[in-house]
C-alpha positions as CSV (number, residue, x, y, z in Angstrom):
1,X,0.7,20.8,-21.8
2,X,-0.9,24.5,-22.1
3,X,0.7,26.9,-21.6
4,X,-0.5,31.0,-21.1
5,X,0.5,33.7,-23.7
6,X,4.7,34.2,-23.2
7,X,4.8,37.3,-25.1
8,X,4.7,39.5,-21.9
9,X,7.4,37.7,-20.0
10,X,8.6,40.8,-18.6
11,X,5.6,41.8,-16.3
12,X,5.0,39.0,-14.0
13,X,1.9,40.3,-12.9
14,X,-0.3,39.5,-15.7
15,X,0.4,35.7,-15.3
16,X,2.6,35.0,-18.2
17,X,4.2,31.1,-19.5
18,X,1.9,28.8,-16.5
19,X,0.3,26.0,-17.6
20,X,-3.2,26.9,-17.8
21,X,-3.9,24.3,-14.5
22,X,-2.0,27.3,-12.8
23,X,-3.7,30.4,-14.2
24,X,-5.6,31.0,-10.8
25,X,-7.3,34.0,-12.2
26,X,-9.1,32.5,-14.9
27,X,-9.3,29.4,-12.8
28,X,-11.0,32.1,-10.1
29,X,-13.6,33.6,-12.5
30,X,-15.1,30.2,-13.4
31,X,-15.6,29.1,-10.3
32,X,-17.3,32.4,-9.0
33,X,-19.4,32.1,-12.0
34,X,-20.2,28.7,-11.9
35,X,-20.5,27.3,-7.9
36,X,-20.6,31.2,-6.3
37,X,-17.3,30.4,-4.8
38,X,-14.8,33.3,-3.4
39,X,-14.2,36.4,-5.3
40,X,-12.4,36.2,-8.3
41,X,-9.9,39.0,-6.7
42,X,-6.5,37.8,-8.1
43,X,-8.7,37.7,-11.7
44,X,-9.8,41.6,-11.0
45,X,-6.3,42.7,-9.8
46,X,-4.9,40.9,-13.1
47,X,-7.3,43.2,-15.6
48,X,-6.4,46.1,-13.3
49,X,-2.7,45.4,-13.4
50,X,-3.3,44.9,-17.5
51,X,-4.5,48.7,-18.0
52,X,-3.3,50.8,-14.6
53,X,-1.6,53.2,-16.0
54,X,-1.1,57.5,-15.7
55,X,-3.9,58.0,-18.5
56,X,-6.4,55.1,-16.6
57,X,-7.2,54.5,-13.1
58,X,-9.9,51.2,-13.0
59,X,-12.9,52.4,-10.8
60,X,-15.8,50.3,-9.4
61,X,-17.9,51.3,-12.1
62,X,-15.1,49.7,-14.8
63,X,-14.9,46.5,-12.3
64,X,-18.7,46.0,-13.1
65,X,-18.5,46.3,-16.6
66,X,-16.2,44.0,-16.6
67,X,-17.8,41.2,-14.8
68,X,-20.8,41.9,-17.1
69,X,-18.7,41.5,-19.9
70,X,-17.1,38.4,-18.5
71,X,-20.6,36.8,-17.6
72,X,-22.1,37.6,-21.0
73,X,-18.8,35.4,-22.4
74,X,-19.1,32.7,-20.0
75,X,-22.9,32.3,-20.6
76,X,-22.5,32.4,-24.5
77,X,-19.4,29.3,-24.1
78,X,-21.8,27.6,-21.9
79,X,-24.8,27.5,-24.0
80,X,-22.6,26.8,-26.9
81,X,-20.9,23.7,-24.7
82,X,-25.0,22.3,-24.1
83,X,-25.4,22.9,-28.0
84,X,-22.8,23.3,-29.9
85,X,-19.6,21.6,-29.3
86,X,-18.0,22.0,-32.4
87,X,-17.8,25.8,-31.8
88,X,-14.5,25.0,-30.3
89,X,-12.7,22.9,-32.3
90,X,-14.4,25.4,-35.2
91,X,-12.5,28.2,-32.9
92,X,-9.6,26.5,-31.8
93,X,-7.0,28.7,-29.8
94,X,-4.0,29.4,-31.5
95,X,-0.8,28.1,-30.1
96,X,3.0,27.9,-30.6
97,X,5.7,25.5,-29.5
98,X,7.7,26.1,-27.4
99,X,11.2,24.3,-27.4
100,X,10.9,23.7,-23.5
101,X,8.4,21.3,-24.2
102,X,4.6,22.7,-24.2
103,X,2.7,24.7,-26.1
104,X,1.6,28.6,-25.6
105,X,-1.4,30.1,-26.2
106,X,-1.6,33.0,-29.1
107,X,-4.9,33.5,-27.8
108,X,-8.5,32.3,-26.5
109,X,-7.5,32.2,-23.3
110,X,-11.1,32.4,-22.1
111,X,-12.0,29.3,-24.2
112,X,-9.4,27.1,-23.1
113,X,-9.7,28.2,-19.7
114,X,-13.2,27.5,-19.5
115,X,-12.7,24.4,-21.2
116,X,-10.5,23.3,-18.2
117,X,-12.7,24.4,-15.6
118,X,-15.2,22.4,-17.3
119,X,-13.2,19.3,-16.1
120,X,-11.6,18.8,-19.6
121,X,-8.6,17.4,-20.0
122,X,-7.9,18.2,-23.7
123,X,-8.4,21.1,-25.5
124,X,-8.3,22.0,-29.2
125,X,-5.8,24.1,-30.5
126,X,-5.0,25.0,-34.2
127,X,-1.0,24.6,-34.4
128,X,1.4,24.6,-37.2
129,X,2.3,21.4,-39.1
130,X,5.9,22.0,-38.4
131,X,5.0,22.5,-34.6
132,X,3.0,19.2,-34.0
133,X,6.3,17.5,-35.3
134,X,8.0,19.2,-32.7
135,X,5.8,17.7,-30.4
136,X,5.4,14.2,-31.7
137,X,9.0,14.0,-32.0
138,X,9.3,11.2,-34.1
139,X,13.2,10.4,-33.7
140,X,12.6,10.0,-29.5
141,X,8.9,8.1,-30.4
142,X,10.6,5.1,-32.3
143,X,12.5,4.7,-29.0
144,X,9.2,4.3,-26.9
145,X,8.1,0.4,-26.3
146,X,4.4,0.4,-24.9
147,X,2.2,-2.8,-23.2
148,X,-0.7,-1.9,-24.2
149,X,-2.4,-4.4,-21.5
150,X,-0.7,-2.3,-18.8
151,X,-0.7,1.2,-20.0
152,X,-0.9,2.4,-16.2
153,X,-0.3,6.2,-16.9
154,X,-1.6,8.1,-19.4
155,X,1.1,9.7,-21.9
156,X,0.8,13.1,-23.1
157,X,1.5,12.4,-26.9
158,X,-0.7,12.3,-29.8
159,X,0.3,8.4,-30.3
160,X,-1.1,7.5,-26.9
161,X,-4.3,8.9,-27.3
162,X,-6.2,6.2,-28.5
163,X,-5.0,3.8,-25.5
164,X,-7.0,2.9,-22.9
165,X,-5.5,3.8,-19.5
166,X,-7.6,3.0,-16.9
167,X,-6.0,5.0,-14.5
168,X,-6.1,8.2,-16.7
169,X,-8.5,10.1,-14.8
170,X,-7.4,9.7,-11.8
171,X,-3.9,11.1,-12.7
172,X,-5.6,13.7,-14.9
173,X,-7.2,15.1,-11.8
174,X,-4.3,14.8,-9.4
175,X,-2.1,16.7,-11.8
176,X,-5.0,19.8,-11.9
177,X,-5.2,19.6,-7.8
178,X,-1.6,19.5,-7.3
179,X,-1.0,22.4,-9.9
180,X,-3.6,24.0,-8.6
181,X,-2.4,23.8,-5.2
182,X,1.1,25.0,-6.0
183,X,0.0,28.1,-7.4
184,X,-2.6,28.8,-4.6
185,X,-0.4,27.8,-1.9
186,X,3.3,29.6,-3.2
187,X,1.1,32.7,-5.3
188,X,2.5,33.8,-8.8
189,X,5.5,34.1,-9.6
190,X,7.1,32.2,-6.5
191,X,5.9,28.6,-7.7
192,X,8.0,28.8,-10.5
193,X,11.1,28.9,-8.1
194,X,10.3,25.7,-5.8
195,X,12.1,22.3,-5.6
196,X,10.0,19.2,-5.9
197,X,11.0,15.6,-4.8
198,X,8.5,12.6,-6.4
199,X,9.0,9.2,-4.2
200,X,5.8,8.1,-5.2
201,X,5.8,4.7,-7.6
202,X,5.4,6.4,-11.2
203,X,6.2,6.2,-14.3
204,X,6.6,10.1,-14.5
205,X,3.2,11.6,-15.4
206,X,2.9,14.1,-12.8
207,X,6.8,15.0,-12.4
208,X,7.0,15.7,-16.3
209,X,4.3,17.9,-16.0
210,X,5.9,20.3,-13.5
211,X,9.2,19.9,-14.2
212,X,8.1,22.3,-17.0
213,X,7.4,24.6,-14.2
214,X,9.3,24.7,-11.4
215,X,12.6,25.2,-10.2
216,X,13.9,21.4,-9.8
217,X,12.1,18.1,-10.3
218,X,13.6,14.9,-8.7
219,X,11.9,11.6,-8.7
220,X,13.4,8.4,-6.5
221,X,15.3,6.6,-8.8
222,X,14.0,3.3,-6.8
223,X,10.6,4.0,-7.4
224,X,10.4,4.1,-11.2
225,X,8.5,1.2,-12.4
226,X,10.1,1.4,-16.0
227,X,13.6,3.3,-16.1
228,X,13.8,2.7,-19.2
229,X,10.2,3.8,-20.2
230,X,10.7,6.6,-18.0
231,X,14.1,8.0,-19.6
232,X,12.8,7.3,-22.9
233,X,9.3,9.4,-22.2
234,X,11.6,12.2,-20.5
235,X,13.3,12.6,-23.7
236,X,10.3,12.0,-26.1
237,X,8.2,14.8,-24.5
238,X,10.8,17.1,-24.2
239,X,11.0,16.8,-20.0
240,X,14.6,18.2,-20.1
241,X,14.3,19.5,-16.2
242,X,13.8,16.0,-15.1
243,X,15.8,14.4,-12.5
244,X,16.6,11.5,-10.8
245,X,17.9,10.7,-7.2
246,X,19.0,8.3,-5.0
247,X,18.2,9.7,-1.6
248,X,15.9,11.9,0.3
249,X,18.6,13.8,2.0
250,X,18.6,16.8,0.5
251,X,15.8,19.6,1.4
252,X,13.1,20.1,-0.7
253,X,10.0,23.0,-0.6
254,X,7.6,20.0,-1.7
255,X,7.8,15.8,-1.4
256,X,5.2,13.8,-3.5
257,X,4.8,10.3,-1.5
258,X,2.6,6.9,-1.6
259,X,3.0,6.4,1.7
260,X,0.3,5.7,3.6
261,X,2.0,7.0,6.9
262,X,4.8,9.5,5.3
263,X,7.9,9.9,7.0
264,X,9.3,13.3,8.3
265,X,10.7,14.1,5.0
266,X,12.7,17.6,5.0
267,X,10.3,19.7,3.1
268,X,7.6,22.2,3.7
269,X,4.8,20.7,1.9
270,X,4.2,16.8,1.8
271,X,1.4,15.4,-0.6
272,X,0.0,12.0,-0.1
273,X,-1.1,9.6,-2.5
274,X,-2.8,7.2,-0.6
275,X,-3.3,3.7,-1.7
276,X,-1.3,4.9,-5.3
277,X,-1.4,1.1,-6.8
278,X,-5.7,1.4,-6.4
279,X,-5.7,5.1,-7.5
280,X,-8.3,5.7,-4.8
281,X,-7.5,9.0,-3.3
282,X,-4.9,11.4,-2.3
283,X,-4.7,14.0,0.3
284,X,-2.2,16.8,1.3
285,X,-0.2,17.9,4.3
286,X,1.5,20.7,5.5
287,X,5.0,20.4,7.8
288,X,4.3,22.1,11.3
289,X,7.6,21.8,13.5
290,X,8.6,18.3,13.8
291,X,5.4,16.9,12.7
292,X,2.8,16.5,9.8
293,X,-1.2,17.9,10.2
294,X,-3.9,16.5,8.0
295,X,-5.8,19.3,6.8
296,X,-8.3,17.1,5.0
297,X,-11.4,18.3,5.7
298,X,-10.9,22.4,4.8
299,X,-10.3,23.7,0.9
300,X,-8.5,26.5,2.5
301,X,-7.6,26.7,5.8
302,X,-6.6,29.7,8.0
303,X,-3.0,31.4,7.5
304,X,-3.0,31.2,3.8
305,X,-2.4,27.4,3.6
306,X,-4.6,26.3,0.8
307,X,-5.6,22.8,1.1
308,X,-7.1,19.6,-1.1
309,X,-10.2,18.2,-0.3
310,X,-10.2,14.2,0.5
311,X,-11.9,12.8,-2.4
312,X,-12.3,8.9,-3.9
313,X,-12.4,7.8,-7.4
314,X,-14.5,5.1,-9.0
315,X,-12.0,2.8,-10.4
């Protein structure tokens, strides 16, 4: 996983240490840029929030400018996407381990966000020797016992990259929905503080993934396909904030569930993965009093709840 700059930890407002799935302002930008969609506001309070100070006040005239200068960039990564791919491996972003299991940017944020909103789901970085064994982790990887005929999630490890997981893209883009929910639906910093239950049937792609970001990550213990694949990923990629459980009972802010018809589980947000073993689709759901409402049909619906459009997936 990306991560964004850390170096500014201190000042929450300019979107410091999320994975780059979560950096809604970039995230923003893009899509203004690219479909006309809302306006990028949380990006334009970010560069505000960067320089406000005594000595400068942003005016409207300075907002301008920089969407000019933020167009000009966009437009010069796009043509050199169409002709020119090797402009970004050529400029890689520089990144640093981090021991919690990810890797932060140095810099080229705009690349490798605009890689992402591209639909990619790798980007080039230029990293230290030293750190890529960090993050190949070669003691933990000679624990790690693969079938390669039923590689069912993808693995996030430069040994893995080569297998064919037929499933891959379908996980890839439920991880950058889900993210992207999270950070939509709780706002920076607050998704960092949230509890998360997985009782879906997994190996532990998605819950690895946040449990580098949130507050607590549980998964079912019963619904592990591979305990001991699991365990022995959690260790290899460094997933040291991942739990397991044996019950539902306690309250969580958010429950990940394959169940077609989910039950009233004791959270605030509930998100559906229908028909998991086919990898077809997935929804989500908010908790309204006793019961659950399918918001399917709206990206973002009134009262700030930011929702996922139903979508299918070629298998």
């Amino acid at each position: 996983m990306i991560f964004t700059d850390d170096r500014d930890l201190q000042n929450d407002l300019l979107w410091s240490n999320v994975p780059l799935f979560m950096s809604i302002p970039n995230s923003e930008l893009y899509d203004y840029f690219r479909f006309n969609a809302k306006y990028p506001a949380t990006y334009i309070k970010l560069c505000k929030d960067a320089v406000n100070s005594d000595e400068v006040k942003p005016t409207k005239m300075w907002v301008d400018n920089i969407f000019q200068n933020r167009y000009m960039i966009y437009q010069n990564m796009l043509n050199r996407l169409n002709f020119d791919h090797d402009f970004f491996i050529r400029n890689a972003a520089l990144a640093r381990w981090n021991d919690k299991g990810y890797f932060n940017l140095m810099g080229g944020k705009s690349r490798s966000t605009f890689l992402i909103s591209r639909d990619f789901n790798y980007v080039p970085l230029k990293i230290l020797k030293e750190d890529y064994d960090k993050w190949y982790n070669d003691a933990e990887f000679k624990n790690i016992s693969i079938d390669e005929d039923n590689f069912l999630e993808p693995i996030e490890h430069p040994a893995f990259f080569d297998i064919q997981c037929d499933n891959a893209q379908f996980y890839f883009l439920m991880q950058r929905a889900l993210m992207k929910f999270l950070a939509e639906y709780y706002g920076h910093p607050k998704f960092k503080s949230i509890s998360i239950l997985d009782v879906s049937k997994n190996n532990g792609f998605i819950a690895r993934a946040l449990s580098k970001v949130v507050r607590e990550m549980d998964v079912m213990k019963s619904q592990i396909d591979d305990e001991n694949l699991f365990f022995a990923l959690k260790n290899l990629l460094s997933a040291k904030n991942l739990n397991t459980v044996s019950d539902d009972s306690k309250k969580y802010d958010v429950v990940i569930t394959d169940e077609d018809s989910p039950k009233n589980f004791d959270a605030e947000i509930i998100f559906v993965s229908y028909d998991f073993e086919n990898r077809e689709k997935f929804s989500s759901y908010k908790k309204l009093g006793n019961g659950i409402k399918n918001y399917r049909q709206y990206e973002y619906a009134v009262k700030r709840y930011a929702v996922l459009k139903n979508f299918s997936l070629m298998r």
